[in-house]
C-alpha positions in Angstrom: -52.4 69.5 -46.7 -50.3 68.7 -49.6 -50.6 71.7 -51.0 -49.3 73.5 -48.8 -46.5 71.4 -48.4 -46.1 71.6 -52.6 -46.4 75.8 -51.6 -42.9 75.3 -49.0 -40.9 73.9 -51.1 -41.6 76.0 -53.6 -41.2 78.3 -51.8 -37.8 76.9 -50.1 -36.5 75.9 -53.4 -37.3 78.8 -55.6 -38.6 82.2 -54.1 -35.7 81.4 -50.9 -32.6 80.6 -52.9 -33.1 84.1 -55.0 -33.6 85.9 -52.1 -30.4 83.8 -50.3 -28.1 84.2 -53.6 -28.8 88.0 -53.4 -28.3 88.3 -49.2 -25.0 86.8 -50.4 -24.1 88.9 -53.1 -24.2 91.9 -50.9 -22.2 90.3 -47.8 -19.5 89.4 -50.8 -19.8 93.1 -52.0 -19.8 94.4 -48.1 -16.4 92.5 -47.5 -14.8 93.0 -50.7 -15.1 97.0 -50.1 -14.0 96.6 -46.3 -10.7 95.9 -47.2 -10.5 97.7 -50.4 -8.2 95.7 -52.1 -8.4 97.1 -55.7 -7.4 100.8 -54.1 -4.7 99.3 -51.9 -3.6 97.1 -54.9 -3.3 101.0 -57.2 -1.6 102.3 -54.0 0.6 99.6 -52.9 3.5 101.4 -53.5 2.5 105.0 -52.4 3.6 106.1 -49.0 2.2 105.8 -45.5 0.0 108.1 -43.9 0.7 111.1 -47.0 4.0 111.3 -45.3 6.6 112.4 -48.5 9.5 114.0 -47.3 12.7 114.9 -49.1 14.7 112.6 -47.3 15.3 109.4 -49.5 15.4 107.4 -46.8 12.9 108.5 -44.9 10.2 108.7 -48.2 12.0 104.9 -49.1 11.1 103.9 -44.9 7.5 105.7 -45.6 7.2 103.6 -49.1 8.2 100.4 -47.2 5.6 101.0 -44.4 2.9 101.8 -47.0 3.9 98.0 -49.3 3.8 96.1 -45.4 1.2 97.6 -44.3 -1.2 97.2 -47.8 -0.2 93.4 -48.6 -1.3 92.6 -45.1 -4.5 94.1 -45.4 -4.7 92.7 -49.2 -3.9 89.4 -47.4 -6.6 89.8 -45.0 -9.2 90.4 -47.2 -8.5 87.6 -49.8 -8.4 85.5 -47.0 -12.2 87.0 -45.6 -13.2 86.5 -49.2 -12.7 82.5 -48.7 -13.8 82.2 -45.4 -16.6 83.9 -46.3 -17.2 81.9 -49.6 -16.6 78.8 -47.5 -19.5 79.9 -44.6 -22.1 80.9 -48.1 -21.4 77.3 -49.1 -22.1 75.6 -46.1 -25.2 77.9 -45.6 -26.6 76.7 -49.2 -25.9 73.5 -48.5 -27.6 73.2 -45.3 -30.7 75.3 -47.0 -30.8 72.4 -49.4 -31.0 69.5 -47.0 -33.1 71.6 -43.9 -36.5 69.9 -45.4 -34.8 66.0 -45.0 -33.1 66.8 -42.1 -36.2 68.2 -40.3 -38.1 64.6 -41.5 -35.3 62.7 -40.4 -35.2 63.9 -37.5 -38.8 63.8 -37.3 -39.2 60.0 -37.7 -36.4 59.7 -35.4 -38.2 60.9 -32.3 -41.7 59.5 -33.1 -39.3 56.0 -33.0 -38.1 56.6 -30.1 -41.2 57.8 -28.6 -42.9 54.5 -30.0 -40.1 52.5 -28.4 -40.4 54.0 -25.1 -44.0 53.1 -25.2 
């Protein structure tokens, strides 16, 4: 009995935590090239859409278009990269305290049940 209990949390400490820290890595990496953001950063000033004309104005509109339309997807992705850092933080942390919280909550019940009775 105890050693399997000595094999999970082995198991949940070690072996898990690798496995968790690389399912992470690649959700980080997954997001991160969603949005792109080095690309858009090397393009933030290159026009919309391929559209170059020899119009000033209309290239300068085209130009414009391009910066708006980049810095908000640059802003969206930082701000998927923190939510997303923030969500892989509570999921460690939770994977950390799963073993007490499953005995806590454990002990809890056979209480009550030991009340009721």
């Amino acid at each position: 009995m105890f050693e399997l209990f000595y094999l999970y949390i082995r198991w949940h400490y070690r072996r898990a935590y690798t496995e968790l820290f690389a399912i992470s890595k690649n959700i980080l990496s997954a997001v991160f090239d969603f949005f792109d953001i080095v690309e858009n950063f090397k393009k933030l000033l290159s026009p919309w859409g391929k559209t170059t004309r020899k119009n000033k104005t209309l290239s300068f509109l085209s130009r414009l278009n391009g910066l708006i339309v980049r810095f908000c997807l640059i802003c969206i992705g930082v701000l998927s990269i923190f939510c997303t850092l923030s969500i892989l933080f509570l999921i460690f942390a939770f994977w950390t305290f799963a073993p007490f919280i499953i005995v806590y909550f454990f002990v809890v019940g056979l209480r009550l049940l030991i009340r009721q009775y």
